[in-house]
C-alpha positions in Angstrom: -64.3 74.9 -143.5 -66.8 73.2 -141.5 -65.0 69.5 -140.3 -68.0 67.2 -140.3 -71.5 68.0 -143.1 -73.9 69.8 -141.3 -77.8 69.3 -142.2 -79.4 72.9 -142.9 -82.5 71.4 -144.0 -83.2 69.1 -141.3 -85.5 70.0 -138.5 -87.4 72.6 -140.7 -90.9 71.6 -142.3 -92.0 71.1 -145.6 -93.6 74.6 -145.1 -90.6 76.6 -144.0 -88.2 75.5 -147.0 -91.0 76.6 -149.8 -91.4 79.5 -147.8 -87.1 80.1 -148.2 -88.0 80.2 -151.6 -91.5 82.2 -151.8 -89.3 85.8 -150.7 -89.8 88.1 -153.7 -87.1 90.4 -151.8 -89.8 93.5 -152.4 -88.5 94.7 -148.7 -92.0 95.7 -148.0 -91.0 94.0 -144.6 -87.9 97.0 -144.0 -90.5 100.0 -143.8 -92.0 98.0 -140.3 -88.9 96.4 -139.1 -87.9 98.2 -135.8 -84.6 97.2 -136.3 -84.0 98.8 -139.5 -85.2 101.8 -138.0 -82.7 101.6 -135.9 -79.6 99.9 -137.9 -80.8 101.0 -141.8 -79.1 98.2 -142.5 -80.3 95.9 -145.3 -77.8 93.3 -144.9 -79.5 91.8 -142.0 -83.0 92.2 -142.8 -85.6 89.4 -143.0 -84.9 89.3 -147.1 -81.0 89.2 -146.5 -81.5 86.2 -144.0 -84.1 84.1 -146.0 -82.0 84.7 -149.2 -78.6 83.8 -146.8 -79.8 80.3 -145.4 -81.9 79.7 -148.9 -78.1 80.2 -150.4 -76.8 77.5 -147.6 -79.2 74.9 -148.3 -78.9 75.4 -151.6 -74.9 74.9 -151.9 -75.0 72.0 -149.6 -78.1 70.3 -151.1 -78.6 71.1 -154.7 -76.7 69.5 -157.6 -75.9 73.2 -159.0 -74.5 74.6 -155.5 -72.1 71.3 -155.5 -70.9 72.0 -158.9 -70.6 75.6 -158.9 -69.5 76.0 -155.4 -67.7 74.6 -152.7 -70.8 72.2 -151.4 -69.7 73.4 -148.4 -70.2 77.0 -145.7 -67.5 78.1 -143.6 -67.8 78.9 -140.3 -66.7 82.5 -140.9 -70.3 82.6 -143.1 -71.8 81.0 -140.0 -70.5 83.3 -137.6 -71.8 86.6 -139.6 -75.1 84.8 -140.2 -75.7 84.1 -136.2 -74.9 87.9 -136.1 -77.3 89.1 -138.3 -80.4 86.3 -137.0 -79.8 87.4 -133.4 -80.1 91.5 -134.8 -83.7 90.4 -134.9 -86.2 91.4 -132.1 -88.8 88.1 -133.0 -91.6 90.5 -132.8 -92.8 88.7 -136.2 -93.6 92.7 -137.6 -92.4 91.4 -140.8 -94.9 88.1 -141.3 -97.9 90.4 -140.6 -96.8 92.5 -143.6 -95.4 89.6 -145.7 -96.7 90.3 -149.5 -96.6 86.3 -149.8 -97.6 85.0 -146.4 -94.6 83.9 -144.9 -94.8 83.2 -141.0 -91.3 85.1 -140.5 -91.7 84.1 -136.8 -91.5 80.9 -136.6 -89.3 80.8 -139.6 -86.3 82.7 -137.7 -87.2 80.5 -134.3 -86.7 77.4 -136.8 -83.8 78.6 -138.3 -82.1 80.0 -135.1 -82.4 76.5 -133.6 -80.4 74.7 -136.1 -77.6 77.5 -135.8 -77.7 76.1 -131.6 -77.2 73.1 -133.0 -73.9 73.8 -135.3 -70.4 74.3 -134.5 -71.0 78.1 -134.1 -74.1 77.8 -131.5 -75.6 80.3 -130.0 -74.4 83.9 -129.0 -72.1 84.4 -126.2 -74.0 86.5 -123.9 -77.0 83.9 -123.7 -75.0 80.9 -123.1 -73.3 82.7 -120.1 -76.6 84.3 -118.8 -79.9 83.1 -119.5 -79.2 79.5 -120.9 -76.6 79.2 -118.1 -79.4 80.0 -115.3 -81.6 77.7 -117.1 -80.0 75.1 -116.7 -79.0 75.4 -113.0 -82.4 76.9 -111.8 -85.0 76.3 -114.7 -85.4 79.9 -114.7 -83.7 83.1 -116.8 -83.1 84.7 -113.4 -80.2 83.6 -111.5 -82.1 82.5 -108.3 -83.5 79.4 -106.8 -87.1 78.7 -107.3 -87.5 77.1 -104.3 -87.9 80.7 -102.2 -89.7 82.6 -104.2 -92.9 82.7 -103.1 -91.9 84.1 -100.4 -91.1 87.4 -102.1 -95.0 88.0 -102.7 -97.2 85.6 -101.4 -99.5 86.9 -99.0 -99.7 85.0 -95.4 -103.8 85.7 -95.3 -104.1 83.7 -98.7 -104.8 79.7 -98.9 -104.4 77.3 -101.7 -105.7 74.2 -102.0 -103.8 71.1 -102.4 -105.6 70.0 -105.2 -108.4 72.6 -108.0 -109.7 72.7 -111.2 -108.1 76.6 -111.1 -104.3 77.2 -110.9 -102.4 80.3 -110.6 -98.9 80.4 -112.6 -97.7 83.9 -112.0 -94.5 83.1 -114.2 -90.8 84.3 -113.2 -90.7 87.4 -114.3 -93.6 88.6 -111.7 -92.1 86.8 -109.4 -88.8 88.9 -109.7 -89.5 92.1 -111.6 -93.5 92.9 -110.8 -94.2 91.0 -107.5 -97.1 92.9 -106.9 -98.7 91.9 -109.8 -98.5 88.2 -108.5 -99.8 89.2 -105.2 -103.0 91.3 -106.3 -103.7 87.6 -108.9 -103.6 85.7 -105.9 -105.8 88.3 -103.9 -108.3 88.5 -106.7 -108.0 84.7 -107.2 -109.1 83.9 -102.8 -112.0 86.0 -102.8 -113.6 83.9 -105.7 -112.8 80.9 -104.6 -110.5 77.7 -103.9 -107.4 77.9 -106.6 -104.5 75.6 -106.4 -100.4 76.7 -107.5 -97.7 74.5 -108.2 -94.7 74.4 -106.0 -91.9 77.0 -105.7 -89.5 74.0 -106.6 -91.5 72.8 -109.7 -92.6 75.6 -111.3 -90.9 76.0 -113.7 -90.3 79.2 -116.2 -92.1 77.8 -119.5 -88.7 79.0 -121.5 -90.9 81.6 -123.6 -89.0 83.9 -125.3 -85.5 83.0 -124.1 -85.2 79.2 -125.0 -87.6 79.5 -128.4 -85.5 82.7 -129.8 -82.2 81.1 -129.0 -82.6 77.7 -130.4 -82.0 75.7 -127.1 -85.4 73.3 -128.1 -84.0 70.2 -126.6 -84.2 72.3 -122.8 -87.3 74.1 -124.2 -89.2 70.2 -124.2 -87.2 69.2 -120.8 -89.2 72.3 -119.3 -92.5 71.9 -121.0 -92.6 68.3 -120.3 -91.8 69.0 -116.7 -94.8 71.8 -116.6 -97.5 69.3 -118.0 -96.7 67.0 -115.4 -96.7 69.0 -112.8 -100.2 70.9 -113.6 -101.9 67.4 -114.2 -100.7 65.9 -110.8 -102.3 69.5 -109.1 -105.6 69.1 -110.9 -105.3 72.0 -112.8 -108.1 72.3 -115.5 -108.1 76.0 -115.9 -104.9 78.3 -115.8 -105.0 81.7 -114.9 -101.5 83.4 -115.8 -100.2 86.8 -114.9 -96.5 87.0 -117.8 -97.5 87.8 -121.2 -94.6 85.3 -122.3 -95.9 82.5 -120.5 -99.8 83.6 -121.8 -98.2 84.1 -125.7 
């Protein structure tokens, strides 16, 4: 049994609990969910979540769950639930098709972050990859920031100290499609002055890695960071080349 009472309904709005209890279970959502198709494998769909954490709030919270159950989850429940919530891909598939409206997205981001927070955290793989190289680089990818420019920034190109227009190319360019970044930056000179941040302080923005596995406390430690540094710069108007830091 979990040592110390653990607060399953704090941190989520007033919005997300109603919606825990709006899921009719009519699995119109499993017909769209790509990872049905794959796993056909109802006990970790979007209905079997909702209806699993609406069954943990509602043992540790509700007169009926304290006098008909334990009052309590254990952490082997805990363990299989993480399982099933990190099965999903977060593509949000199943809040487009929702019969009543429920914003599955960031209902499982919600959710997700107050598994981080328990005794069972978050899954192995992302605590010793991505979360780990977060923390020691601000990025996902296991390099310093403070070189990376140098990858793809063109030597004919000049930035301004200081303009309304900034370039943020975002760490995956930098690492996976450098030339992206380079022809942005291209594009960018020939219309005129356009400012970036510096290799040191830019900063990945923690989109999807840090919303999809709960670690919101490094998620504002970033996004703080990135407000601060685009004010000092000038920036009025971002021009972005990663879809994750754009979304």
């Amino acid at each position: 049994m979990t040592e110390k009472p653990f607060d399953f309904m704090e941190g989520l709005t007033k919005k997300e609990l109603i919606e825990l209890d709006s899921c009719t279970r009519c699995n119109e959502c499993l017909a769209w969910c790509p990872v049905q198709d794959v796993t056909d494998d109802p006990d970790i769909s979007p209905p079997a979540r909702i209806h699993a954490y609406k069954e943990f709030v509602e043992r540790t919270h509700t007169l009926k769950g304290k006098l008909f159950s334990s009052g309590k989850v254990t952490v082997e429940e805990l363990k299989d639930f993480k399982d099933a919530l990190w099965k999903c891909a977060l593509c949000g598939t199943c809040g487009e098709v929702c019969t009543v409206g429920i914003d599955t997205k960031k209902l499982w981001w919600s959710v997700r972050r107050k598994l981080a927070e328990s005794e069972v955290g978050c899954p192995e793989p992302l605590e010793k990859g991505p979360l780990q190289n977060y923390h020691k680089f601000r990025s996902p990818f296991p390099f310093p920031l403070d070189g990376k420019y140098k990858i793809w920034m063109p030597d004919d190109v000049e930035l301004a100290d200081k303009a309304e227009i900034g370039y943020y190319e975002g760490c995956g360019c930098t690492w996976d499609s450098p030339q992206m970044a380079e022809g942005a930056v291209r594009l960018l000179s020939a219309v005129g002055p356009f400012t970036m941040l510096d290799s040191d302080q830019s900063w990945c923005c923690g989109f999807p890695q840090l919303t999809g596995s709960g670690e919101w406390s490094v998620m504002a430690e970033l996004v703080n960071h990135m407000v601060n540094a685009v004010t000092d710069k000038g920036i009025k108007r971002f021009v972005i080349s990663c879809p994750m830091c754009l979304d």
